[in-house]
C-alpha positions in Angstrom: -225.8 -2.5 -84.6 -226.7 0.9 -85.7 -223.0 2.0 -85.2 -221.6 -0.9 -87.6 -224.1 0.4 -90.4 -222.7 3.4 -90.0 -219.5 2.3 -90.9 -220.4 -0.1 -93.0 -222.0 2.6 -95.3 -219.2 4.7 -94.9 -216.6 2.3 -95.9 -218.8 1.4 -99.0 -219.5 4.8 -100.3 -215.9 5.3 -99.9 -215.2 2.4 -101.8 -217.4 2.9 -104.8 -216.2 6.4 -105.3 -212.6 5.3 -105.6 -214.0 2.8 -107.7 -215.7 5.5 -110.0 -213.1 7.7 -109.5 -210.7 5.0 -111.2 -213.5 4.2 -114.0 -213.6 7.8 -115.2 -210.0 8.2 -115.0 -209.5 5.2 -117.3 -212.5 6.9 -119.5 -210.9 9.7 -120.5 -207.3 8.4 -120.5 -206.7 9.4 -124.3 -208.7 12.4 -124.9 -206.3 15.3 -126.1 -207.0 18.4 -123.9 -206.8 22.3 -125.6 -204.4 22.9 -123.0 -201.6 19.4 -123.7 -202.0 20.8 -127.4 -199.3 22.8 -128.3 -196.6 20.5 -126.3 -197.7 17.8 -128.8 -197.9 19.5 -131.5 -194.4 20.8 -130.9 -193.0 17.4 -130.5 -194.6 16.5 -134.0 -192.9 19.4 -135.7 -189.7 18.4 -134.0 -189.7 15.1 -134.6 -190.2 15.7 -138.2 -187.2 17.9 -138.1 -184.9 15.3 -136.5 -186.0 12.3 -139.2 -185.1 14.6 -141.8 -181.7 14.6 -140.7 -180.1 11.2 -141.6 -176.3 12.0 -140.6 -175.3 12.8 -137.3 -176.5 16.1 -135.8 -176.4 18.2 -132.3 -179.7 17.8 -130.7 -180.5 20.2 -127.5 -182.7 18.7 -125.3 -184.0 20.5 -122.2 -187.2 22.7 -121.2 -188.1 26.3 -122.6 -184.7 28.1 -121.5 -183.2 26.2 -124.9 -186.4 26.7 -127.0 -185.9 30.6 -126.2 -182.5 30.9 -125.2 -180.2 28.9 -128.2 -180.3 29.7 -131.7 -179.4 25.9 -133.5 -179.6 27.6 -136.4 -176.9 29.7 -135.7 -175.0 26.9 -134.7 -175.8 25.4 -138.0 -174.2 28.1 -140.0 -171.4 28.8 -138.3 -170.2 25.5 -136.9 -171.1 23.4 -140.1 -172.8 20.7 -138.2 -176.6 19.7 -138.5 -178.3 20.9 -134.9 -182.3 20.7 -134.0 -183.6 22.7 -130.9 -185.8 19.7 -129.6 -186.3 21.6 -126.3 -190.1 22.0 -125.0 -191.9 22.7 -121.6 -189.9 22.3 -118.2 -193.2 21.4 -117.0 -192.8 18.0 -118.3 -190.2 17.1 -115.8 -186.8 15.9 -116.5 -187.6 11.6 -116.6 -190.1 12.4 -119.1 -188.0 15.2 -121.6 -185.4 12.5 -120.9 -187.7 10.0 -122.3 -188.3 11.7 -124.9 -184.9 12.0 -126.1 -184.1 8.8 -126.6 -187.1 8.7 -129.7 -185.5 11.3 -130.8 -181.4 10.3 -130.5 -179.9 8.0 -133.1 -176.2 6.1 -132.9 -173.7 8.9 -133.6 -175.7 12.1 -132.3 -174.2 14.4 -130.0 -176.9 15.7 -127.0 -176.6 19.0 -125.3 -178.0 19.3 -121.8 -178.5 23.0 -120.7 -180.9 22.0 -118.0 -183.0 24.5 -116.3 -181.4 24.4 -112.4 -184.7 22.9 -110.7 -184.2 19.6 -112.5 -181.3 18.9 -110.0 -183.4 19.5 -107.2 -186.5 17.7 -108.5 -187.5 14.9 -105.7 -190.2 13.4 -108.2 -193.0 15.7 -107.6 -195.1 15.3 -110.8 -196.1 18.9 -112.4 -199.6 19.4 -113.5 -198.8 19.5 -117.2 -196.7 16.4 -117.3 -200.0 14.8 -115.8 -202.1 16.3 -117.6 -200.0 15.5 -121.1 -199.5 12.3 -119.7 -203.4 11.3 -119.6 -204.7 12.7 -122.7 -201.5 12.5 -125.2 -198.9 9.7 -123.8 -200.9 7.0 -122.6 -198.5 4.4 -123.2 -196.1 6.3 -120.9 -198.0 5.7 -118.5 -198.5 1.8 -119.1 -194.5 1.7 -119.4 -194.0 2.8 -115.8 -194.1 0.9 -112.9 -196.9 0.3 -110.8 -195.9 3.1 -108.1 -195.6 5.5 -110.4 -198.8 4.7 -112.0 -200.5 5.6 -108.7 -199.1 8.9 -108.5 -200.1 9.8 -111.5 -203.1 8.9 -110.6 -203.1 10.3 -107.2 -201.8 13.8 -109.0 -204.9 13.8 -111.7 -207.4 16.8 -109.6 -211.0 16.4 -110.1 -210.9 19.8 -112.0 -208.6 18.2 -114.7 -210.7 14.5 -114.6 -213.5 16.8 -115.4 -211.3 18.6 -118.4 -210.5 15.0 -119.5 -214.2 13.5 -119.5 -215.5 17.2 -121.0 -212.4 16.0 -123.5 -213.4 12.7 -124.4 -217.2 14.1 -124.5 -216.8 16.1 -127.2 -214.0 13.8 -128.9 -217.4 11.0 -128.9 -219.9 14.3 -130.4 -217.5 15.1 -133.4 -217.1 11.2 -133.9 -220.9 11.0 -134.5 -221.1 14.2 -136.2 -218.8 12.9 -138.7 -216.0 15.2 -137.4 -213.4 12.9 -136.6 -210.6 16.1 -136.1 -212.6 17.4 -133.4 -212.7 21.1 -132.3 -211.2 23.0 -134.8 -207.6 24.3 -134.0 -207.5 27.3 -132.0 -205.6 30.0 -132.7 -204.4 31.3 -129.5 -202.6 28.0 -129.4 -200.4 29.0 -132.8 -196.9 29.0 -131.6 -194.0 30.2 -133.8 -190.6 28.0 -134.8 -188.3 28.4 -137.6 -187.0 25.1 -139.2 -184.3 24.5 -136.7 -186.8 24.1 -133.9 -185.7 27.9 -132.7 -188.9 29.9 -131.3 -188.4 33.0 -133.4 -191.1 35.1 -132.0 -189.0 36.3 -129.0 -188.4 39.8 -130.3 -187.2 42.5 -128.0 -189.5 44.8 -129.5 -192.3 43.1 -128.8 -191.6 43.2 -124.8 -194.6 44.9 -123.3 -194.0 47.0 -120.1 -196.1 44.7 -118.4 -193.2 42.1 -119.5 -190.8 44.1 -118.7 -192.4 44.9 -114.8 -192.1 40.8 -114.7 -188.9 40.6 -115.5 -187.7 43.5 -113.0 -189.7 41.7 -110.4 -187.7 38.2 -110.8 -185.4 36.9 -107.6 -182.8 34.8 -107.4 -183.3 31.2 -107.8 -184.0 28.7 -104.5 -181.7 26.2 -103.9 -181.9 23.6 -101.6 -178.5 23.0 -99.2 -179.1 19.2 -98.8 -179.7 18.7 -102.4 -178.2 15.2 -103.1 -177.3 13.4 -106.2 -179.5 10.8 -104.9 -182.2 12.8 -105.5 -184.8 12.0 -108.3 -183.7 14.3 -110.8 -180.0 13.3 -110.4 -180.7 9.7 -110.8 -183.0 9.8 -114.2 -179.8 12.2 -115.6 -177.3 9.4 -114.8 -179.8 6.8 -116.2 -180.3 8.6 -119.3 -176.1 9.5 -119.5 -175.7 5.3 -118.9 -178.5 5.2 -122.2 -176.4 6.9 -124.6 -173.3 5.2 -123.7 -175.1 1.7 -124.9 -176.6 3.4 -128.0 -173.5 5.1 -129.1 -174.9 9.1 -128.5 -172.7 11.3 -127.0 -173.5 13.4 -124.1 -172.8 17.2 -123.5 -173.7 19.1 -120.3 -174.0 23.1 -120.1 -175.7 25.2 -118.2 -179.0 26.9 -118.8 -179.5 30.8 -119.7 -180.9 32.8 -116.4 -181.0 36.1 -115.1 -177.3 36.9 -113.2 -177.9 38.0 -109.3 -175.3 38.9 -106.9 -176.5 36.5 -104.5 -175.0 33.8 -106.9 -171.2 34.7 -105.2 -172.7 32.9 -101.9 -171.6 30.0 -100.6 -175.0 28.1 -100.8 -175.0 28.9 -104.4 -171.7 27.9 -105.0 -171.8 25.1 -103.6 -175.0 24.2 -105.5 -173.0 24.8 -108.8 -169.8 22.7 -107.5 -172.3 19.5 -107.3 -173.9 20.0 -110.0 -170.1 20.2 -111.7 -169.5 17.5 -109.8 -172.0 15.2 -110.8 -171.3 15.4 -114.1 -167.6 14.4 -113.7 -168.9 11.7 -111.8 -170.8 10.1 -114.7 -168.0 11.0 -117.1 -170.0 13.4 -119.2 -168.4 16.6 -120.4 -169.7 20.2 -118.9 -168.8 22.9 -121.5 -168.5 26.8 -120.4 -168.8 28.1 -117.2 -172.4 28.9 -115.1 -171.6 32.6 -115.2 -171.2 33.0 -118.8 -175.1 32.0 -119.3 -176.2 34.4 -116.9 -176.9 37.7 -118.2 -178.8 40.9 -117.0 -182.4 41.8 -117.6 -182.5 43.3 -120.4 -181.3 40.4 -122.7 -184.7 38.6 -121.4 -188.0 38.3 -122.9 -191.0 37.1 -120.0 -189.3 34.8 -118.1 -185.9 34.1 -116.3 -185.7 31.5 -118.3 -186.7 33.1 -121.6 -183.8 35.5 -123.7 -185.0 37.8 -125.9 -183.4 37.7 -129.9 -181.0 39.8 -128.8 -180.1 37.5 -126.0 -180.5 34.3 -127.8 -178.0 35.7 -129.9 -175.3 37.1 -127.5 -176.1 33.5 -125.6 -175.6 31.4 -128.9 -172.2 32.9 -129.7 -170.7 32.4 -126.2 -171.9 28.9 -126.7 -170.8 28.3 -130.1 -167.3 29.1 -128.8 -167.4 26.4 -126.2 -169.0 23.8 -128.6 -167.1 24.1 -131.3 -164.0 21.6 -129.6 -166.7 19.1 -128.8 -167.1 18.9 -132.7 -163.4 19.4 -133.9 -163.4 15.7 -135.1 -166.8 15.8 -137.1 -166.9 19.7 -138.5 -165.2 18.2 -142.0 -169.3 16.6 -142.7 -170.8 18.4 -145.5 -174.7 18.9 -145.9 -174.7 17.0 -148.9 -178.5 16.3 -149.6 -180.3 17.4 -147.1 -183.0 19.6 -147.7 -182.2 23.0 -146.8 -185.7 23.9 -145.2 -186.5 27.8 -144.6 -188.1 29.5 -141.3 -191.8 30.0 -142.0 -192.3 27.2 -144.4 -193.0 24.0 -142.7 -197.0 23.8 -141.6 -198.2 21.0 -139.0 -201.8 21.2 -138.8 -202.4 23.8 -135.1 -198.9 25.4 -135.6 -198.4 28.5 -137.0 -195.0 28.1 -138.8 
């Protein structure tokens, strides 16, 4: 008798913490977090960009190693064609950048994939900031996927961010009653620098620090993994999103991201890695333009990341590509501007963003 108390209590006070564990989580579903800012706020700005461009355009889609690694606005000039860097945060995962694309595409664009290399060997993890992005900006994301993945968004949400989230919607309620419906005011470690062709601009070599610069030295070569398979999860929300713009008349380009070059890369496990990736492409019919050694470059062409070129980079990186591209858009480079607005670096302000 006293053992099935025991239990009893046990199993019930596990119960009604899941059960307030669930009620809080649903709480503060919708409360913007300081940290999901700047990712929204960038997607604002970017989606702006794209509606102003009613013809056909290049749109690059990927994480940061486009946002800091390919100038559109050199592509602009030189090639003739609209292009809008729509590239973000790698933390975001590729089903969800992927998503995001498809708000952004219209019939007749042309997408460039330059794919940061872990996206082939994602297995569905979910990263912290896509969950935490997930709860407080893209609710309806969330309601759009299946039940499964519900739960591990759910299962991924740690108590220290559910506390972020409820200290989130907290103050969202405060600023409500104070008659303060924006909230905490913007913050301006959050500012973030873009020109109007979604290029970050503030990637200046001179502004490498030698702390930078120590981080940079210290970078290895990439992991791979030798059983990678396109069956993997990454893989498979690609080919889903290739099969998307067949059926809504976008046309799909695939390069490969800007990185650091390493000798290791000769190797037959990296080589192999790049052959499927190659591979996989040809398998879905969609068009891999240059070669993964031209966008690898040495260290100094880098800003803080592997990921990340510095101006000079962006530029040495932009012309190699613009090389490449420019066959993709043989049959389209006779479109003139016509009316578009013409809209200058520095002159388009979004409420957060320092432009």
């Amino acid at each position: 008798m006293k053992y099935s108390r025991y239990y009893t209590s046990l199993v019930g006070g596990f119960l009604t913490s899941c059960l307030a564990f669930l009620l809080l989580t649903a709480w503060q579903t919708g409360a913007p977090t300081r940290q999901s800012r700047w990712i929204y706020e960038s997607y604002q700005f970017k989606s702006n960009l794209v509606n102003a461009v009613k013809s056909p355009k290049l749109l690059v889609i990927s994480g940061s190693n486009s946002l800091l690694g390919i100038s559109c606005e050199m592509i602009q000039e030189k090639i003739r064609f609209p292009c809008i860097n729509a590239a973000i945060n790698a933390g975001l995962g590729v089903d969800y950048i992927l998503h995001y694309a498809r708000s952004f595409a219209r019939p007749g664009d042309i997408i460039l994939l330059p794919l940061e290399y872990e996206f082939y060997q994602s297995d569905g993890t979910l990263d912290s900031v896509l969950i935490d992005y997930v709860f407080s900006r893209d609710p309806q994301y969330l309601q759009s996927t299946d039940f499964q993945t519900q739960l591990r968004f759910i299962e991924g949400l740690s108590f220290k961010r559910l506390i972020t989230g409820i200290s989130s919607r907290l103050a969202a309620s405060k600023a409500l009653a104070s008659s303060n419906p924006a909230g905490v005011q913007p913050d301006k470690a959050q500012s973030r620098v873009m020109n109007s062709y979604g290029d970050r601009i503030d990637n200046l070599e001179a502004r490498i620090t030698p702390e930078l610069r120590r981080k940079i030295d210290a970078t290895q070569p990439m992991k791979v993994n030798p059983d990678m398979s396109t069956n993997m999860s990454g893989f498979q929300a690609i080919a889903r999103f290739a099969d998307w713009c067949k059926k809504n008349n976008v046309r799909l380009l695939a390069t490969w991201p800007n990185t650091i070059w390493f000798k290791d890369y000769e190797g037959t496990i990296y080589q192999d890695f790049f052959q499927k990736i190659a591979n996989f492409y040809r398998s879905i019919n969609v068009p891999v333009i240059g070669k993964y050694r031209d966008s690898m470059y040495e260290k100094s062409l880098f800003y803080d990341t592997n990921y990340h070129l510095n101006d000079r980079g962006v530029r040495h990186r932009t012309q190699q590509l613009i090389e490449v591209l420019r066959p993709h858009l043989a049959n389209q480079l006779s479109w003139e501007f016509g009316d578009r607005r013409r809209l200058s670096p520095n002159k388009i302000n979004i409420p957060g963003i320092l432009l």
